[in-house]
C-alpha positions in Angstrom: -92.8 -41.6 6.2 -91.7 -44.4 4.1 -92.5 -45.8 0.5 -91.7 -48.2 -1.5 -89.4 -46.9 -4.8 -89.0 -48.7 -7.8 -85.1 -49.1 -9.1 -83.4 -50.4 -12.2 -80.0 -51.7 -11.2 -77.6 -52.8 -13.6 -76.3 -56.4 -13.1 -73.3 -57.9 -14.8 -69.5 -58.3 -15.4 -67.1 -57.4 -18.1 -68.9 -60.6 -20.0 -72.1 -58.7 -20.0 -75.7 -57.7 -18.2 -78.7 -56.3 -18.0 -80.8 -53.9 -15.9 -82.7 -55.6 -13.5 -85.9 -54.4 -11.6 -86.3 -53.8 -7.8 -88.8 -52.7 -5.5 -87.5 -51.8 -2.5 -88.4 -49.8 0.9 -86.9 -45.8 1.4 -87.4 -43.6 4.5 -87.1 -40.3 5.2 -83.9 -38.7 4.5 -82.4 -41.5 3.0 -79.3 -41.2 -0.1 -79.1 -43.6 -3.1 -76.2 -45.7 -1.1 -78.6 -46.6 1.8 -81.3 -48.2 -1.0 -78.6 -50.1 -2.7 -77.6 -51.1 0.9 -80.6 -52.4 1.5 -80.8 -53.8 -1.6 -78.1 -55.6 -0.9 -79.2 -57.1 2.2 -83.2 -57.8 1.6 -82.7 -59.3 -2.0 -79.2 -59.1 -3.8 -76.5 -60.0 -1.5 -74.6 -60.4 -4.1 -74.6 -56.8 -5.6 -71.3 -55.2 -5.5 -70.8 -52.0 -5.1 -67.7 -49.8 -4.3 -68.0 -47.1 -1.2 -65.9 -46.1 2.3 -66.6 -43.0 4.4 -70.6 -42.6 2.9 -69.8 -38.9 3.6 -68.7 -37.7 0.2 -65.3 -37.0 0.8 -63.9 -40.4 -0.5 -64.8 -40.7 -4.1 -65.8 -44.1 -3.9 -69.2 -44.5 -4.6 -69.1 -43.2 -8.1 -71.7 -44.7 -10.1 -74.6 -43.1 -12.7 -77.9 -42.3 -11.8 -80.9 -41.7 -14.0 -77.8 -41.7 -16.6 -76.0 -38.4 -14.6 -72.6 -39.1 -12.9 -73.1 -39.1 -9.3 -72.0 -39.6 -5.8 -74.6 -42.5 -4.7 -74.0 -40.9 -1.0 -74.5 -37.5 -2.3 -78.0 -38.5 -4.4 -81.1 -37.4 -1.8 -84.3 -40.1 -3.0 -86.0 -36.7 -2.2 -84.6 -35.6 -5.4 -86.5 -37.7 -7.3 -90.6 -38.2 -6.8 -92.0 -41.7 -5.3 -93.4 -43.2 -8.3 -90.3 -42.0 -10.3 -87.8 -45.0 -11.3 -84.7 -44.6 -10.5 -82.0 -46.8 -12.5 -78.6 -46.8 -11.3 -75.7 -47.9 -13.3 -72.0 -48.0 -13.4 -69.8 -45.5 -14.5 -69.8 -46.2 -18.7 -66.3 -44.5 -19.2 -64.5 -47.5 -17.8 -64.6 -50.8 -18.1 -66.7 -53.3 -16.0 -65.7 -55.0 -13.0 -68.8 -56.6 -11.7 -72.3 -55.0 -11.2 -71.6 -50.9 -9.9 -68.3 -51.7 -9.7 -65.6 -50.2 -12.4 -62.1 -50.5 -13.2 -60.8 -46.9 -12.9 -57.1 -47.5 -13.6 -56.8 -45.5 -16.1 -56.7 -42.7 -14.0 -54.2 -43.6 -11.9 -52.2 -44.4 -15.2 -52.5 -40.2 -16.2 -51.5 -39.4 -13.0 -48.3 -40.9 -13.3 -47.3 -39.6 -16.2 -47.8 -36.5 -15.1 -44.6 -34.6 -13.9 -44.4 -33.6 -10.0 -44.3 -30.9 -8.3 -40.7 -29.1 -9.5 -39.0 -26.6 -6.9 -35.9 -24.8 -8.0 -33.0 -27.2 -7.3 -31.5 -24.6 -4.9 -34.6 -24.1 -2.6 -34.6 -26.5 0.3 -37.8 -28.0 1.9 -38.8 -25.4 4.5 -37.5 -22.4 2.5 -40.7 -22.5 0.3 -42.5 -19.0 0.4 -45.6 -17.7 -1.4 -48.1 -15.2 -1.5 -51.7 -16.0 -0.3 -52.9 -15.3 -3.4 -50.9 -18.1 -5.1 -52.1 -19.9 -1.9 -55.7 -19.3 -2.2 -55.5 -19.9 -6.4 -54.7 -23.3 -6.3 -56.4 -24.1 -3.2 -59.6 -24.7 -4.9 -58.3 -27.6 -7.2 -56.8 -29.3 -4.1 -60.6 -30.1 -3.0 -60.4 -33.0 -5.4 -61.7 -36.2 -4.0 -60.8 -37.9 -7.4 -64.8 -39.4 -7.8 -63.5 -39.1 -11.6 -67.2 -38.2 -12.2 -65.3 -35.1 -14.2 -63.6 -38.5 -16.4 -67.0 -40.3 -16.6 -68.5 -37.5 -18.0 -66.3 -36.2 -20.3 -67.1 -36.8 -23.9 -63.8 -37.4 -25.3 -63.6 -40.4 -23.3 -66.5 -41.4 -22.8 -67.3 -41.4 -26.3 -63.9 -42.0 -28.2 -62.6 -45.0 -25.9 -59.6 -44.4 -28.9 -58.7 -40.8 -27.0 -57.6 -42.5 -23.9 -54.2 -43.1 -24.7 -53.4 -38.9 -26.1 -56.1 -37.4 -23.4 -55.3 -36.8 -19.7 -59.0 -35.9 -18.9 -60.2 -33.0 -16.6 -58.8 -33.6 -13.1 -55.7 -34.6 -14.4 -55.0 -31.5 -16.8 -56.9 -29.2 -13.9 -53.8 -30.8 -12.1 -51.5 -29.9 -15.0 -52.8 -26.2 -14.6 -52.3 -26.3 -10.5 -48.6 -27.2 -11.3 -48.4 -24.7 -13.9 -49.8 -21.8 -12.1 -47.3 -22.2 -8.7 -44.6 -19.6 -7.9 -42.4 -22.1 -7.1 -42.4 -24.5 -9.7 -39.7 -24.1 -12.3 -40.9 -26.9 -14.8 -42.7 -25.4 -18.0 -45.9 -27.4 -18.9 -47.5 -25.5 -21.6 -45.8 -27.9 -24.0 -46.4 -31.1 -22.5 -50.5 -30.1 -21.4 -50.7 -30.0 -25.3 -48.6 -32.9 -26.4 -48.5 -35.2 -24.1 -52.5 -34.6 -22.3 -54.2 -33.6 -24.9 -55.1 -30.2 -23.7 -56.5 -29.4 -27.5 -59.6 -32.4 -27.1 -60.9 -30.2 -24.4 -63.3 -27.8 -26.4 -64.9 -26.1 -22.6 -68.8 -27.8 -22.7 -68.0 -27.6 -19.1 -69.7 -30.9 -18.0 -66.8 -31.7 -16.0 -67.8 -28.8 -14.1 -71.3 -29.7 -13.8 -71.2 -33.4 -12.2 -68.1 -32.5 -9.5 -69.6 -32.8 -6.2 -67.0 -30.6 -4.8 -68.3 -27.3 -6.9 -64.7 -26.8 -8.1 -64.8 -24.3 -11.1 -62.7 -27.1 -13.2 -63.6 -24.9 -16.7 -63.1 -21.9 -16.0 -60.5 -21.7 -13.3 -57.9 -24.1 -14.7 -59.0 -25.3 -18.3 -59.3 -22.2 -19.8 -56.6 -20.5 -18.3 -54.2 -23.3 -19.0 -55.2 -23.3 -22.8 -54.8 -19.3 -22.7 -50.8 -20.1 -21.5 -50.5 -22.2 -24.3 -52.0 -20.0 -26.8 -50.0 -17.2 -25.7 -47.0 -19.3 -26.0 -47.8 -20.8 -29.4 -48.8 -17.4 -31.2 -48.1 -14.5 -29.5 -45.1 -13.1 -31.0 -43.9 -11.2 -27.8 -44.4 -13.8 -25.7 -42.9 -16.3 -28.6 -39.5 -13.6 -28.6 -39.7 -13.3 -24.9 -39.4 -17.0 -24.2 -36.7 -17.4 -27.2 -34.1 -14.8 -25.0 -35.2 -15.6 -21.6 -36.5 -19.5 -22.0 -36.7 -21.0 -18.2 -35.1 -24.0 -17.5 
């Protein structure tokens, strides 16, 4: 059985906005997207918003809701009660496009500087073995579906627009630790996680964790265990001697 739902949708470019007040018709079963949807087609046509496969497994509808980072496909308006008002603005980590819509560049700026996948120079494509519990250990991070909700959220960004340029952010560092936990990759990241990503702004809250819509255990399965690797590497003295006599190239 329908109702009518009262949103708060902010409106505006990189210039500026506001938050602007809808009332607007929701049925049973019904996600965030579809209201904006209809939004757009019973009284903003004009509303832009960015989405693709509504089936969250495209990352495209990234946007915040009730001030969470959220997958407007992924939202249920059964989550939230029919008088409730729901306001629905853009992600506030990066900058303004137009309306819902962000510019999210800056991710795909940290991903390039990011080094690539390193085989040793003798193993040919096709020769690549591995366990299926190196298999299985990075599979997890490969269910990224780079929303960059884990960005969004993240408080070194998101509060300290001056971080950007020394800090990687969370799915780019988780992708730091998926390199540097593969058998077959030769190329030593410990250094350049700290260095060059800023692995030491991380300090583990875990909201990353909390907002990915893909359940991916971004804290504890790679953060932590990268920043272990280069602790040990830093100050323990066996490890520090180790590494002096046989350092990997």
């Amino acid at each position: 059985m329908g109702y009518d739902a009262k949103f708060r949708v902010w409106r505006g470019d990189p210039d500026g906005g506001d938050l602007r007040d809808y009332t607007v018709e929701v049925n049973e079963g019904e996600v965030v997207l579809d209201i904006i949807h209809r939004l757009q087609a019973t009284q903003a046509p004009d509303l832009a918003v960015r989405w693709n496969c509504k089936a969250g497994k495209c990352g495209s509808c990234s946007a915040e809701v009730n001030g969470r980072p959220r997958l407007l496909c992924m939202t249920r308006m059964s989550t939230f009660a029919e008088d409730e008002l729901v306001t629905v603005t853009p992600m506030r980590t990066f900058p303004i496009i137009r309306d819902l819509v962000t510019d999210v560049s800056f991710n795909y700026e940290k991903a390039r500087e990011i080094q690539s996948f390193t085989p040793p120079p003798d193993l040919k494509p096709g020769e690549y073995r591995m366990r299926q519990v190196d298999v299985e250990r990075s599979q997890e991070f490969r269910k990224c579906i780079e929303c960059f909700l884990c960005q969004d959220t993240c408080h070194v960004v998101r509060d300290h627009e001056e971080n950007k340029n020394a800090f990687a952010g969370p799915r780019f560092l988780m992708r730091v630790a998926e390199l540097e936990m593969h058998p077959l990759d030769v190329a030593d990241r410990r250094e350049q996680a700290q260095q060059e990503h800023g692995l030491g702004y991380c300090n583990i809250t875990k909201c990353c964790t909390e907002v990915c819509p893909e359940h991916i255990k971004i804290t504890d399965n790679a953060l932590i265990p990268l920043k272990e690797r280069v602790v040990d590497r830093k100050f323990d003295p066996v490890v520090w001697l180790g590494n002096k006599l046989f350092r990997r190239e």
